[in-house]
N, C-alpha and C positions, 0 to 999 in steps of 0.2 A: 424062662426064655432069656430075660437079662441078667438073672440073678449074681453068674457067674461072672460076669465084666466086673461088678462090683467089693468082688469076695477081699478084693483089698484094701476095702472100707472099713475103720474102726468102727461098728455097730452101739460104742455107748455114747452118752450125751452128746453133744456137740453145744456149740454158743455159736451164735448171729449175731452180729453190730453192725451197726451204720457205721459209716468212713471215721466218724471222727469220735466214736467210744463211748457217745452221749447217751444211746439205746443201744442196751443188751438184754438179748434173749438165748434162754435156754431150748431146745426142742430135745426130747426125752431119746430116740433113735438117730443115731449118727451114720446110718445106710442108707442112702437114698433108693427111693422103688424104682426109679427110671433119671436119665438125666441126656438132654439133646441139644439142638442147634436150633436155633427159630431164624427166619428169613421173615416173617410177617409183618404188614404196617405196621402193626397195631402195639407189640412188644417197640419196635421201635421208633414209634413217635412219644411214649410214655418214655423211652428213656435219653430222646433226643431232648425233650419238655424235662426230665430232671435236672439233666445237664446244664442248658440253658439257663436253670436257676439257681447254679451252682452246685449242682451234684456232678455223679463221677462220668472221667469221658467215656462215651459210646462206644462198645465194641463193633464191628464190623458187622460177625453174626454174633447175636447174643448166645449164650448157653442159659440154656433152663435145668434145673433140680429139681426134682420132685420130693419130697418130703411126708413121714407120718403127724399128721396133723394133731399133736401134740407138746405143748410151748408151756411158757412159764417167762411171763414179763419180770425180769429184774430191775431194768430201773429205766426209765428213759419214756415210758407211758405218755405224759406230756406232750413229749414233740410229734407224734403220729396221727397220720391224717390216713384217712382211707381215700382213695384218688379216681376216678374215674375220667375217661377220655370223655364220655359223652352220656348223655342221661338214660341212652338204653344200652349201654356200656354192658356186657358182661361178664368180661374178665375185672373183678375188684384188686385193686392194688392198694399195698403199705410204703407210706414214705415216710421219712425222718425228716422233719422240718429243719434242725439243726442242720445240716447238710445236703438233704434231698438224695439218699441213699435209697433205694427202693428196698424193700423188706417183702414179707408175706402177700403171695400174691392168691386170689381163688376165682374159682370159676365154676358154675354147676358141673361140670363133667367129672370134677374130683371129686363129685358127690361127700363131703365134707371128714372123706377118709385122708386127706392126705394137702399138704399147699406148692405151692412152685415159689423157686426164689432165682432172680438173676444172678448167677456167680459173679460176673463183671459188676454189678451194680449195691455190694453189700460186702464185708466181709465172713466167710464162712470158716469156721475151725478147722485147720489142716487134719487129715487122718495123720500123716507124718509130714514134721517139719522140714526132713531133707529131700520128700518129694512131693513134685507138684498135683492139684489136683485132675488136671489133666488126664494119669496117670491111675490115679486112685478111684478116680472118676471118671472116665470117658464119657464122650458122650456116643451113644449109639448108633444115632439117627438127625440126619438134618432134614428140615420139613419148611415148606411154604417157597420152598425155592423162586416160586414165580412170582410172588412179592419183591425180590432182589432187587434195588436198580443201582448200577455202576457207578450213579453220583454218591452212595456213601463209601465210597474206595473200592481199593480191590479186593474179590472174593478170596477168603483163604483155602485151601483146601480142604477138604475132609479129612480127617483123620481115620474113619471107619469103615466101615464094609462101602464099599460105592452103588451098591446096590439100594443102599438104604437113605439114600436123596432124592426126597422126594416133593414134587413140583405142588403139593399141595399137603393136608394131614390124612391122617386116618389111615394107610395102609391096611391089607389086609393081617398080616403080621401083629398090628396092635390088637386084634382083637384076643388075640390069644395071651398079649399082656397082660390084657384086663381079665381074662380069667383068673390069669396065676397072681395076680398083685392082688393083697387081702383087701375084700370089700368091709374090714371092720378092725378097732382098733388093740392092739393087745396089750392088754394092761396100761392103759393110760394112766399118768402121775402128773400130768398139768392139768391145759386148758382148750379148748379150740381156737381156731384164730378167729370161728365167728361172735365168740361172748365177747372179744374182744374190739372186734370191732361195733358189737351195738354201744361201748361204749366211750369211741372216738369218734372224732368229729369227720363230716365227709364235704368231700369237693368234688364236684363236677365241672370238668376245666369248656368242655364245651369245646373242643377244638375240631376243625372240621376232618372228616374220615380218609387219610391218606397223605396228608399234607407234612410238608417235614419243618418241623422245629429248629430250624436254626440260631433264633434270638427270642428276644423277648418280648420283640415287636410282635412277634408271632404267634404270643398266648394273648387270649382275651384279657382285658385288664380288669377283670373280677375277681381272678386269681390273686393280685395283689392284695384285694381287700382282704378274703383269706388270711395270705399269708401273713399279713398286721394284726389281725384279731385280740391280739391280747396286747396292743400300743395303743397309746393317745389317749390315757383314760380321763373323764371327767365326772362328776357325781350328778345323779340324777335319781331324786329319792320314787321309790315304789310304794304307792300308797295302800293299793289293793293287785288282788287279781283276780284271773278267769274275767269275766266278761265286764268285769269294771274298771276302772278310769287307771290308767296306768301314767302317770305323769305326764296328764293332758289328752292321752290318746288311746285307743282303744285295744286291748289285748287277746290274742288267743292263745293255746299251747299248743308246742312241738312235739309231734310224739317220737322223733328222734331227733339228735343233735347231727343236723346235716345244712350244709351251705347248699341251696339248691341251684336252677342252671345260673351260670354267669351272666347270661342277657337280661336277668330278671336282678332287682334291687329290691334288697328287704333290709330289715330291722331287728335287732332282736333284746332282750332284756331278760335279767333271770328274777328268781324268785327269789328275793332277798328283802334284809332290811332297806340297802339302798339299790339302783342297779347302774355299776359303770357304764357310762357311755363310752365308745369308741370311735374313733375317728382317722380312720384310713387315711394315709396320704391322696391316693385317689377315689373318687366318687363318694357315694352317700354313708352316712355312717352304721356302723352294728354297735349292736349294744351286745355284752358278753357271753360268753357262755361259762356255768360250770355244773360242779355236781346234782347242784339243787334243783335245777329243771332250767328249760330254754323257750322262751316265747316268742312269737312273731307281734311285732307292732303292725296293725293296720290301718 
């Protein structure tokens, strides 16, 4: 059903980077299975909230990509956080710290065949460099229309069937994409994006549902602690662990490496010879996280 909008997609490799080249990723298929227009809060408070933290400017409507969900981290692991708006968030986003570029985005409906990326909000490998992806890529379908409102500028028009704006998701039409688009992966030669993410560290910004990002006043300031995590160090030796005396105070373990909601204050310390302390410019301090395991101080 879309196949043919796409056929002037180069089908081999392609590379993903954040704005400024710090994180590069491979993805194995350079054909996107679908790629559309979003009008939804929800896209666009996530990339109002990048913005404001100096990621790239906001498009008007976003464009989404759809992608075979298979990658291969070349270099830039490090800076990537997995981001959530709210703690029963269910679309999981990737951001680049270095820049606040949004990367790999998932959601159960992609049932873990395939990811979304914002074209605006990342750089994707041209099919060809003297045309735009635009062109290469259209998008099919814009969706969420009734999310729109006239304070973030004016609507551009479609470019596609006008049939196919629609004031909400899910047409009837999409069911038949999801027939045709393969429910499994063919020949995969990376990774998925969810090994990947069990092991980057995650944020939950906690921003209220609907509201728009315009500064920074605007994100809870738990987010900053986040984002410092690896500044202010001081030594603070680890004498034991599990349920014993952790430099005065009492320890348990994380069974994942994740900053939970922002309204809550915690502590953390790894399992080391010694364990840095950290100290945020604002509020209480983290202690660090790395490969070795992540504790919560109680």
């Amino acid at each position: 059903m879309f196949d043919k909008i796409y056929d002037n997609c180069d089908p081999t490799e392609k590379e993903i980077s954040c704005q400024c080249g710090e994180v590069l990723i491979k993805m194995s298929h350079g054909r996107p299975r679908r790629v559309m227009e979003c009008c939804c809060v929800d896209c666009y408070q996530h990339l109002e909230w990048a913005s404001v933290m100096g990621g790239p400017k906001v498009p008007i409507v976003p464009t989404l990509s759809y992608w075979d969900n298979d990658i291969d981290v070349v270099r830039g692991e490090e800076h990537l956080r997995v981001v959530l708006l709210r703690e029963d968030g269910r679309s999981i986003r990737t951001t680049a710290t270095c820049c606040f570029s949004t990367l790999m985005v998932d959601h159960p409906e992609y049932s873990g065949v395939m990811f979304m990326l914002f074209e605006e909000a990342c750089r994707i490998q041209d099919d060809d460099p003297d045309v735009p992806p635009t062109k290469t890529r259209p998008a099919e379908s814009r969706i969420y229309f009734k999310d729109f409102d006239t304070s973030r500028g004016k609507l551009p028009e479609f470019g596609g069937d006008p049939s196919r704006v629609h004031q909400t998701c899910c047409p009837k039409y999409i069911n038949g994409w999801n027939s045709k688009s393969s429910p499994t992966l063919e020949n995969p030669s990376g990774e998925k994006i969810q090994s990947l993410f069990e092991r980057i560290p995650q944020m939950i910004l906690g921003l209220e549902e609907g509201k728009r990002i315009l500064s920074r006043s605007d994100c809870p300031v738990g987010f900053e602690k986040a984002k410092t995590n690896r500044s202010y160090f001081a030594s603070a030796t680890v004498t034991s662990v599990g349920s014993q005396s952790c430099s005065g105070q009492r320890c348990r373990p994380l069974t994942l490496p994740v900053f939970l909601t922002v309204s809550s204050f915690y502590q953390f310390c790894t399992i080391s010879e010694s364990c840095k302390f950290v100290k945020p410019p604002l509020g209480p301090p983290f202690f660090s996280i790395t490969s070795q395991g992540i504790w919560k101080v109680q």
